[in-house]
C-alpha positions as CSV (number, residue, x, y, z in Angstrom):
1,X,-19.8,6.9,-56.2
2,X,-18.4,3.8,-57.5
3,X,-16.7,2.1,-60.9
4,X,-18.0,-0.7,-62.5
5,X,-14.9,-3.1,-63.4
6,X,-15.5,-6.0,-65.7
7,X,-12.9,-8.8,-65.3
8,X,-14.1,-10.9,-68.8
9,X,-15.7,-9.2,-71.9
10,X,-18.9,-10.1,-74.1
11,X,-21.1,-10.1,-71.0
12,X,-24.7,-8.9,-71.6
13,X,-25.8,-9.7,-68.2
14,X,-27.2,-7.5,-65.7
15,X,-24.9,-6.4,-63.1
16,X,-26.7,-5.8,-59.9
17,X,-24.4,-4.9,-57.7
18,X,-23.8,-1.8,-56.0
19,X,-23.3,-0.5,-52.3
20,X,-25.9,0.2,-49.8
21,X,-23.7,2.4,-47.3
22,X,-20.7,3.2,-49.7
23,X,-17.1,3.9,-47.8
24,X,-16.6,7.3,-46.6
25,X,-14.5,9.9,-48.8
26,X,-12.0,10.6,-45.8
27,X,-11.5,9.6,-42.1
28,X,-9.3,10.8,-40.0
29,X,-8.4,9.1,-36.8
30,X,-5.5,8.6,-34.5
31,X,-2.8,5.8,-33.9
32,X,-3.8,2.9,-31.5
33,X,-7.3,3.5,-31.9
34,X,-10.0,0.6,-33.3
35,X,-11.1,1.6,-36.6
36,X,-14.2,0.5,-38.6
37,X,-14.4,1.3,-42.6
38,X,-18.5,0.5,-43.9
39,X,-19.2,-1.2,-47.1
40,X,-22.2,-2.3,-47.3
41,X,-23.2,-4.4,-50.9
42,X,-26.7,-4.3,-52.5
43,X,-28.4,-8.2,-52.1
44,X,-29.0,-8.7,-55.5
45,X,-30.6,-11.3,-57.1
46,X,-27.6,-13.8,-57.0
47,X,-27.3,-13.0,-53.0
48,X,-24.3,-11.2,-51.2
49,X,-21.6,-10.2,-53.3
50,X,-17.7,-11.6,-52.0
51,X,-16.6,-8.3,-50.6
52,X,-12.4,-7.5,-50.4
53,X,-10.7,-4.3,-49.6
54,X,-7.8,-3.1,-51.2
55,X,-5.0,-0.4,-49.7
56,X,-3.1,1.5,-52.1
57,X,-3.7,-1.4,-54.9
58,X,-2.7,-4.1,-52.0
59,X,-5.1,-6.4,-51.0
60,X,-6.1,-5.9,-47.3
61,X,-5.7,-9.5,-45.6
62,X,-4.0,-9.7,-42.0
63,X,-5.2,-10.4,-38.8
64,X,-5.2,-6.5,-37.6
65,X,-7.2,-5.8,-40.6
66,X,-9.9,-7.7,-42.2
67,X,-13.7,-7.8,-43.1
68,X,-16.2,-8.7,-41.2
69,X,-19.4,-10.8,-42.7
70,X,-21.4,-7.0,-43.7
71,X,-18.7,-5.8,-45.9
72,X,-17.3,-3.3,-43.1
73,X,-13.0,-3.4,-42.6
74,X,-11.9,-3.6,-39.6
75,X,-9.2,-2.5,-38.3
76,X,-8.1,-3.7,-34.6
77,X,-5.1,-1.2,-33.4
78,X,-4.4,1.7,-36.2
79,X,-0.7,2.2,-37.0
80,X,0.7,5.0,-39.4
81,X,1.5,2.2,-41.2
82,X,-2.6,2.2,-42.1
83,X,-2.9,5.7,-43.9
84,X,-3.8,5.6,-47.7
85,X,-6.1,5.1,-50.0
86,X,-8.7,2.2,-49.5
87,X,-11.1,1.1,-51.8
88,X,-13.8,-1.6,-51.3
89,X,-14.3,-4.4,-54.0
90,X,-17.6,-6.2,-54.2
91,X,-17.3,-9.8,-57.0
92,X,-19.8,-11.9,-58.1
93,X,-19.1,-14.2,-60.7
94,X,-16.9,-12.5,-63.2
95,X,-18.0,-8.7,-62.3
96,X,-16.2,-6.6,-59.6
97,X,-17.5,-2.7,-58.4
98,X,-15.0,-0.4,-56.8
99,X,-16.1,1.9,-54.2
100,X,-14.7,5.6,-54.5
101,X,-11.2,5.9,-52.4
102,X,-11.3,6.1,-49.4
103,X,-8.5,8.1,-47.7
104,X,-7.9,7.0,-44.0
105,X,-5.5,9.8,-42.7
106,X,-4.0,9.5,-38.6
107,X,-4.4,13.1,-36.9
């Protein structure tokens, strides 16, 4: 359900992170509506992971869409704008785990 994604090499450490409530495989809503996306990361031993979301390879950062403090994306007003693949992206240190995409498609 998810990709492990090393962002230096020669690590032997443990990774320990991982997704509690992964992102859903599709979701289908309509324009103007208030949308929220789960995520939830695994508390590992080093604590919460940073958790980002990505949008067709785009980092998701604007005041309509952003994450709140559990890891779930929020979206405030849905435009068509919105649809594509989303992927959630848990770091910790110099590890990252990619959810699955996470199509988000406007009836």
């Amino acid at each position: 359900m998810f990709s492990e994604a090393s962002l230096t090499s020669g690590s032997a450490a443990t990774l320990d992170l991982g997704f509690n409530i992964p992102p859903p495989i599709k979701t289908v809503t309509v324009e103007g509506s208030r949308l929220l996306i789960p995520c939830e990361p695994i508390r590992g031993e080093k604590g919460l992971p940073n958790v980002t979301w990505t949008n067709e390879e785009s980092l998701v950062n604007e005041p309509r869409r952003h994450v709140l403090t559990n890891g779930t994306l929020l979206i405030t007003e849905v435009r068509a704008s919105d649809a594509g693949q989303y992927r959630c992206v848990l770091r910790q240190g110099t590890r990252a785990v990619l959810s699955a995409p996470a199509g988000l498609v406007l009836a």
